[in-house]
C-alpha positions in Angstrom: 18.4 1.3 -8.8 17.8 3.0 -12.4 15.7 6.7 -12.1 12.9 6.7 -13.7 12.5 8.6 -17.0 9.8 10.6 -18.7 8.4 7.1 -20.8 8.4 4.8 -17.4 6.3 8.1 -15.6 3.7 7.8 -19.2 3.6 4.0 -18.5 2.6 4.5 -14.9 0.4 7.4 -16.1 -1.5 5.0 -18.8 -1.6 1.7 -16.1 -3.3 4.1 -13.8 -6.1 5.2 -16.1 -6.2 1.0 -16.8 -4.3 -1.4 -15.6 -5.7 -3.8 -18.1 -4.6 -1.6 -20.8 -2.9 -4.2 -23.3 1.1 -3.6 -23.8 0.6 -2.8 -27.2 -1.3 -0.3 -26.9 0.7 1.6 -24.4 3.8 0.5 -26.8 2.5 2.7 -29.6 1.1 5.4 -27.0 5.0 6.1 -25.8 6.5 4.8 -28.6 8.0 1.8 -27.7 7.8 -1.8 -28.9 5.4 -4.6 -26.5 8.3 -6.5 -25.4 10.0 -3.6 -24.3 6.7 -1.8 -22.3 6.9 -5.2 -20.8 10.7 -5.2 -19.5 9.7 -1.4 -18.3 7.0 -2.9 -16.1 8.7 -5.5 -14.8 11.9 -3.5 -13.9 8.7 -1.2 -12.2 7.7 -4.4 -10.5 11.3 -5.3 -9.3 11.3 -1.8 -7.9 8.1 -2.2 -5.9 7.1 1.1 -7.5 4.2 -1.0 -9.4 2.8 -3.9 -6.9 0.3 -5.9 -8.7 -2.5 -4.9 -11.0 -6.3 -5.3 -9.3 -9.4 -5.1 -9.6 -11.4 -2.3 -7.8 -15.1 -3.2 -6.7 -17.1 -1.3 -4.8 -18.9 -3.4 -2.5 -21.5 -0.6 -1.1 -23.1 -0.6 -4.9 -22.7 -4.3 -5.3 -24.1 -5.5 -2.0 -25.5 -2.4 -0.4 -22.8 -2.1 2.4 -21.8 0.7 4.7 -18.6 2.2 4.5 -16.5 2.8 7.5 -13.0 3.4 8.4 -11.9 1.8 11.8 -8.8 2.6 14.0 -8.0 -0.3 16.2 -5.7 0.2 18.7 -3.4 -2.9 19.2 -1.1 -3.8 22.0 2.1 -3.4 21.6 2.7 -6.8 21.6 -0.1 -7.9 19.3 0.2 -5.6 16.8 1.2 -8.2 13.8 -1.6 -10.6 15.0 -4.4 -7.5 14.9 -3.0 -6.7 11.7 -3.2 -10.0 10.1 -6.7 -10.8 11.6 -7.8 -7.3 10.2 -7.0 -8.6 6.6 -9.3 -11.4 7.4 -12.0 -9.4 8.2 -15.4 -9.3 5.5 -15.7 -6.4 3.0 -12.3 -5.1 4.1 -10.6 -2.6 1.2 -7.2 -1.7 2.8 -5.5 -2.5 5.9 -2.5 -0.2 7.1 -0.4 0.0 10.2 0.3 3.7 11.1 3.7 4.5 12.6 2.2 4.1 16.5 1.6 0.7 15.8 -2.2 1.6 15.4 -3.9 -0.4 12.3 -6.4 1.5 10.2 -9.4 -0.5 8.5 -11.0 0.5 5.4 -13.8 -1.3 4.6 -17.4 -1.8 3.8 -19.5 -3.8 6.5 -22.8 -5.4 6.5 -25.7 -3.5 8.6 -24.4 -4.8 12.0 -22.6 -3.7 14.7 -19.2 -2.9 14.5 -18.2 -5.1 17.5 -20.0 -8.3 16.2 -17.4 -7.5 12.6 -14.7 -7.1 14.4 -15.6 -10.3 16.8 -15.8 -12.6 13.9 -12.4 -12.3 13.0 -10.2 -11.0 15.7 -10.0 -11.1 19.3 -10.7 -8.1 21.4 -8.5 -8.9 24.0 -5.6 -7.7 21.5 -6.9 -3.8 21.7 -6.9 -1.2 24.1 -9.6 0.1 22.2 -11.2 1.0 18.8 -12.8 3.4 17.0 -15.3 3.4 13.7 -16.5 6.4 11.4 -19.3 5.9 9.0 -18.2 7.5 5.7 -20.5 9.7 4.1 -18.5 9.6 0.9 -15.4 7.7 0.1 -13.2 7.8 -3.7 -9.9 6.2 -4.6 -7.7 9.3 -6.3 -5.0 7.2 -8.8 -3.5 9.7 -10.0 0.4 11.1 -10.7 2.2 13.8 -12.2 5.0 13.6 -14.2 6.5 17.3 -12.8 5.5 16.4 -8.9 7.1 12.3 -9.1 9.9 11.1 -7.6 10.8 8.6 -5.6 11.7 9.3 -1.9 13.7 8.0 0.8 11.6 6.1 3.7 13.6 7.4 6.4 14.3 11.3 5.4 11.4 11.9 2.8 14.8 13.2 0.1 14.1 12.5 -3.1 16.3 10.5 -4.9 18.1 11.0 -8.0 20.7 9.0 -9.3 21.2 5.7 -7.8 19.5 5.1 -4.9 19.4 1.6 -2.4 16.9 -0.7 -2.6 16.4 -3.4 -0.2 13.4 -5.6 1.2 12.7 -5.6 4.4 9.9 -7.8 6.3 8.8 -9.0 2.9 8.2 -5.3 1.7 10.4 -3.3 -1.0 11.8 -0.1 0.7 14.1 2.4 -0.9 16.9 4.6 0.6 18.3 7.8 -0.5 21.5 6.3 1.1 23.4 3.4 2.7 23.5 5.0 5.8 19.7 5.4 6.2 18.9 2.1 4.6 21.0 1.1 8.7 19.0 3.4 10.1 15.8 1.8 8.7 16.9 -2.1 9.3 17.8 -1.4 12.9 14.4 0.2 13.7 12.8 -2.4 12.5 15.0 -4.9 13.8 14.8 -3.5 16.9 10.6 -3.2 16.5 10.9 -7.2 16.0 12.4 -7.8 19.0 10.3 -5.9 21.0 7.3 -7.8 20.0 8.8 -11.1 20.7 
């Protein structure tokens, strides 16, 4: 895996004010020829340091909705189903599964009850509970710093310098200060699988 350099962190830095920002634009902004802001971006995407460029709408000015930000505990064994069916649910932003196997919800309902939402997608036999905050206020910070970015290892938080692993692992990019914790990583996870089946 190649470290990233000052021109890839200006890239990043320029994508992030607009990720529709034409590549010759950001060519003459870090000096750099289009084709070659293009093989950056890809090697970025290779990386799974860049994931896909999108558009951000805010649903509570387009359709009047209210925000909220849901914890639903799943059941061990139905984590990956309550995940999936979250994804599926209406006005949903983000969907993450926190270390505990708990997935968080971000996402902006209509003026209903939380339990009908949740009912229309998903089956509440897979929790052993929930919980829902109304937001009173909600931004997205894209932002990054040249000085304060690095890439760091999933498994000890070091950052990495030189070459580093990279490997995918249940369909995401993960990178590895190390061999050692890249086995580390594979056998939790591996061993996470098996648990669920």
């Amino acid at each position: 895996m190649r470290e990233l350099d000052d021109t890839d962190l200006e890239i990043l830095e320029l994508l992030l004010e607009n990720a529709r920002r034409p590549y010759k634009e950001i060519a003459e902004q870090v000096d750099l020829t289009p084709p070659a802001v293009s093989d950056r971006i890809s090697r970025l995407e290779e990386q799974g340091i860049v994931q896909g460029f999108t558009i951000d709408v805010d649903r509570e000015k387009l359709q009047g909705e209210v925000p909220v930000l849901v914890e639903l505990e799943a059941k061990p064994e139905t984590v990956d189903d309550v995940y999936a069916a979250a994804a599926e649910l209406p006005g949903v932003d983000s969907v993450s599964e926190a270390m505990d196997g708990r997935v968080i919800v971000r996402a902006t309902v209509p003026d209903a009850t939380a339990r009908s939402w949740l009912e229309s997608e998903l089956d509440l036999a897979w929790l052993s509970g929930y919980d829902v905050t109304l937001l009173a206020r909600s931004d997205r910070v894209a932002g990054l710093s040249a000085a304060g970015f690095s890439l760091e290892c999933v498994v000890c938080d070091k950052r990495i310098t030189g070459d580093g692993v990279t490997r995918t692992v249940g369909g995401e990019v993960k990178t590895f200060c190390c061999t050692s914790c890249e086995a580390r990583y594979v056998e939790e996870y591996e061993s996470h699988q098996n648990a669920l089946e």
